[in-house]
C-alpha positions, 0 to 999 in steps of 0.5 A, spaced: 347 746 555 351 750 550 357 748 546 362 752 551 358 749 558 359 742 555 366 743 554 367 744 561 364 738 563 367 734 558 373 737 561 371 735 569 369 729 566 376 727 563 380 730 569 377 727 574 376 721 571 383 721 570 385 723 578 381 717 580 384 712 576 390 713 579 389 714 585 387 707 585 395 706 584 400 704 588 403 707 593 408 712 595 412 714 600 407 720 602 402 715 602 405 711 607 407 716 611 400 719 611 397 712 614 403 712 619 400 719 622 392 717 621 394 711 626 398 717 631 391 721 631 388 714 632 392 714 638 391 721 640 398 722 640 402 728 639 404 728 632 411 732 632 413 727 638 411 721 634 412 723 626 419 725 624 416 726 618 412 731 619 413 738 616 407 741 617 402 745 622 397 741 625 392 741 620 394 736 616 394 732 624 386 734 624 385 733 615 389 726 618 383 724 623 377 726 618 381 720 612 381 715 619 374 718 620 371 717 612 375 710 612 371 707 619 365 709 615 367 706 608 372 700 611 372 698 603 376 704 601 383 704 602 387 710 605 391 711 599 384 712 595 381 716 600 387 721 600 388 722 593 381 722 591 380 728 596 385 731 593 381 730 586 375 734 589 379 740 592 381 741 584 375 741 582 374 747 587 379 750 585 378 749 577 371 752 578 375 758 581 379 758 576 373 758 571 370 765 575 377 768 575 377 768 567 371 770 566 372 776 570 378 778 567 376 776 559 380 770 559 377 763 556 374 759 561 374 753 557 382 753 556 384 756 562 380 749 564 384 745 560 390 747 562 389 746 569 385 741 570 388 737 565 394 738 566 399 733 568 402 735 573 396 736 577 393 730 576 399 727 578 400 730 586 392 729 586 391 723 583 397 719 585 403 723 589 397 725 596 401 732 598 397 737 600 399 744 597 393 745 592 389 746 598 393 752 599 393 754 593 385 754 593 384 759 598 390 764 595 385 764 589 379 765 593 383 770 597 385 773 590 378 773 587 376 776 593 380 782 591 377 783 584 370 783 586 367 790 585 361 789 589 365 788 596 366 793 600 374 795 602 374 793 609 369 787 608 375 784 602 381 786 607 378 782 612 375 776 608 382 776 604 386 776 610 381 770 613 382 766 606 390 767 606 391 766 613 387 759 613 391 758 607 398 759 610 395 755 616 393 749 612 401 749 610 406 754 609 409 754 603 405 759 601 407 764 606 411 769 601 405 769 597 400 772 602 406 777 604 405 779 597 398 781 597 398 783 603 403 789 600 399 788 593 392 792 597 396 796 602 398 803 601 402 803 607 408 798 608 406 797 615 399 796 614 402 790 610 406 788 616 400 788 621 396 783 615 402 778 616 404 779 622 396 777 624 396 770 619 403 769 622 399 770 629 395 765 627 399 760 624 404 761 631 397 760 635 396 753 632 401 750 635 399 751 643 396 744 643 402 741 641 407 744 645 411 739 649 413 737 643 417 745 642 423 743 640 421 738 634 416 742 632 422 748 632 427 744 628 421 739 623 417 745 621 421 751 622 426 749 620 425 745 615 428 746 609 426 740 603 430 736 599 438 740 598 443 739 593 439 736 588 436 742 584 438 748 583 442 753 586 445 748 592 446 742 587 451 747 585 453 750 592 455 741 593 459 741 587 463 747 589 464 744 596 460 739 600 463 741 606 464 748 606 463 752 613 464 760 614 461 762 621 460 754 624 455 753 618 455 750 612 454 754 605 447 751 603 444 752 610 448 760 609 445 760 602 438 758 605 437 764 610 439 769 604 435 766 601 429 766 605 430 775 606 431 775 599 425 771 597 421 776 602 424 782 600 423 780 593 415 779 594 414 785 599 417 790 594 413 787 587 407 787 590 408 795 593 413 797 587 409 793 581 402 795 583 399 797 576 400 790 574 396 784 574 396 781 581 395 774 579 401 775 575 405 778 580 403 772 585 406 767 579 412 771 578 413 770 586 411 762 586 418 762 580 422 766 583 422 760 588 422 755 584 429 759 580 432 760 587 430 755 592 434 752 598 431 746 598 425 742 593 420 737 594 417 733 586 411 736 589 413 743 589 413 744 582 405 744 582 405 750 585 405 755 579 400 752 574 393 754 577 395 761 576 399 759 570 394 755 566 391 763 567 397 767 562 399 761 559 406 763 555 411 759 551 414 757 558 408 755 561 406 749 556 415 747 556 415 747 564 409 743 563 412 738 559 419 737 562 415 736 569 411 731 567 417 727 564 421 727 570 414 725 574 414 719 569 422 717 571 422 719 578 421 713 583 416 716 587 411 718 581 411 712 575 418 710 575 418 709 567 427 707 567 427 711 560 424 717 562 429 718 569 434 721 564 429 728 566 433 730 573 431 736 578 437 740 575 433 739 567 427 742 570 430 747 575 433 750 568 426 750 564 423 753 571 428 759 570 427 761 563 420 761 566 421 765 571 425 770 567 419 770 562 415 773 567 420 778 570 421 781 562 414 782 562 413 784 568 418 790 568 417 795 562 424 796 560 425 788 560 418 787 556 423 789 550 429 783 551 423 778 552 420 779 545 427 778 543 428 772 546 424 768 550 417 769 547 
């Protein structure tokens, strides 16, 4: 074993030992409500009349079963290790992606490991917060090594990327403007684009025909969910200039949040078709911060969404994201709840997450790379 393979197991070793270790903690709310939808599936009970916090599609109903199904056979294990020690492994799958990705594209492996797989953040939503977006996450990177493979032919990648990337925004849709984004990445014509998304989002429509006497809960807690508002960001500050403001019978956050969702989509339609000599990895990044920046409503677990591809082009603003979210992690009630460290509010990490944003965008557009240089690097 060579001195650079050692250094990838010393990693996987640490990160999972790490992530292991934690999810023998305690538990949270994403824990206990977990349980609560294990016990729905149990009963075989239609998860959208029964769970009002659930937001997802029915994947996580079927990822429910397999936890009950795994803790039947070993009774020893609680739920909470169960859920976060799954998690754990998808990592590892996902690092070892990761670790392919850079070698292909000349990137150290070994760092890009580290940064991943030992990064706070990550450890932190797998090993302790039990959300499931890293599996999201992992088949939009599998999507994406697809695309940079020499040897597939073009309608063999298509198709195995538009399985990958719709498996994905089945398994849990806030990936959903990054599929956009790749779709108008490999296209020559918009429509082509279109037609890719239109079919993922076939599929995701699909999956819900089993639970459809629950339509209307399936319509307000999945479609139209939202996350958390006036806490971060841009509806905090919409909330501070006027709680109940109310143009055309709606409110302004709820106005803010359907600009948002046509502005995000056309922003990620138009980099993947407009910016196309430019490192696709990047630009999924770019649209992962764009939300982030501009969001109408967050979750803690959000903020782990950028550092798989992050860990790959790792700026100033990558390692400052990551320290401020893993101060806030340490504060919040949900995560360690260490009292000094509550000090590091949503707003804190909203204004680094910006910055990094805004990195990205300069270097990014040519006659921005300039002003980056000068300013953010």
């Amino acid at each position: 074993m060579n001195k650079n393979n050692i250094i990838l197991f010393l990693i996987v070793i640490v990160g999972l030992g790490l992530r292991l270790y934690l999810a023998t903690g305690s538990y949270n709310n994403d824990i206990i409500v977990t349980q609560q939808d294990i016990q729905i599936v149990k009963e075989g009970k239609n998860i959208y009349l029964h769970q009002t916090a659930y937001n997802y599609s029915s994947f996580f109903y079927y990822l429910s079963g397999f936890y009950g199904w795994v803790q039947q056979i070993f009774p020893m294990l609680e739920i909470k290790f169960i859920v976060r020690a799954f998690y754990s492994f998808i990592d590892l799958l996902t690092l070892l992606v990761l670790v392919k990705i850079a070698r292909k594209k000349s990137i150290s492996p070994n760092k890009t490991a580290a940064l991943f797989f030992l990064n706070p953040i990550s450890i932190t939503i797998s090993g302790h917060h039990g959300q499931f977006d890293n599996i999201a996450i992992l088949f939009l990177l599998l999507a994406l090594w697809i695309h940079i493979q020499e040897k597939v032919t073009k309608k063999m990648k298509i198709f195995k990327i538009w399985l990958l990337l719709t498996a994905g925004m089945y398994v849990k849709h806030i990936i959903l403007n990054q599929v956009l984004l790749v779709y108008s990445y490999i296209s020559k014509k918009p429509w082509y684009a279109i037609l890719l998304f239109g079919a993922s989002l076939a599929v995701f429509f699909i999956s819900f025909l089993p639970f459809i006497e629950a339509g209307s809960r399936i319509f307000s807690q999945v479609f139209k969910y939202g996350g958390l508002q006036t806490f971060y960001g841009i509806t905090y500050i919409i909330n501070n200039i006027c709680t109940e403001c109310i143009n055309f019978g709606i409110k302004w956050i709820d106005i803010y949040k359907y600009i948002f969702i046509v502005i995000y989509s056309l922003f990620s339609f138009y980099i993947g078709f407009k910016l196309k000599k430019y490192d696709i990895f990047r630009l999924v990044l770019l649209s992962m911060l764009f939300f982030l920046t501009f969001t109408s409503g967050i979750g803690a677990q959000y903020f782990v969404i950028p550092i798989a591809i992050g860990a790959l082009f790792p700026t100033k603003w990558f390692y400052l994201y990551t320290g401020i979210v893993t101060l806030y992690y340490l504060g919040v009630s949900d995560e360690f709840g260490i009292i000094p460290f509550q000090i590091i509010s949503w707003n804190i990490v909203w204004i680094f997450a910006t910055f990094w944003f805004l990195s990205e965008l300069m270097i990014a557009m040519p006659r921005l790379r300039k002003l980056y240089d000068r300013l953010l690097r």
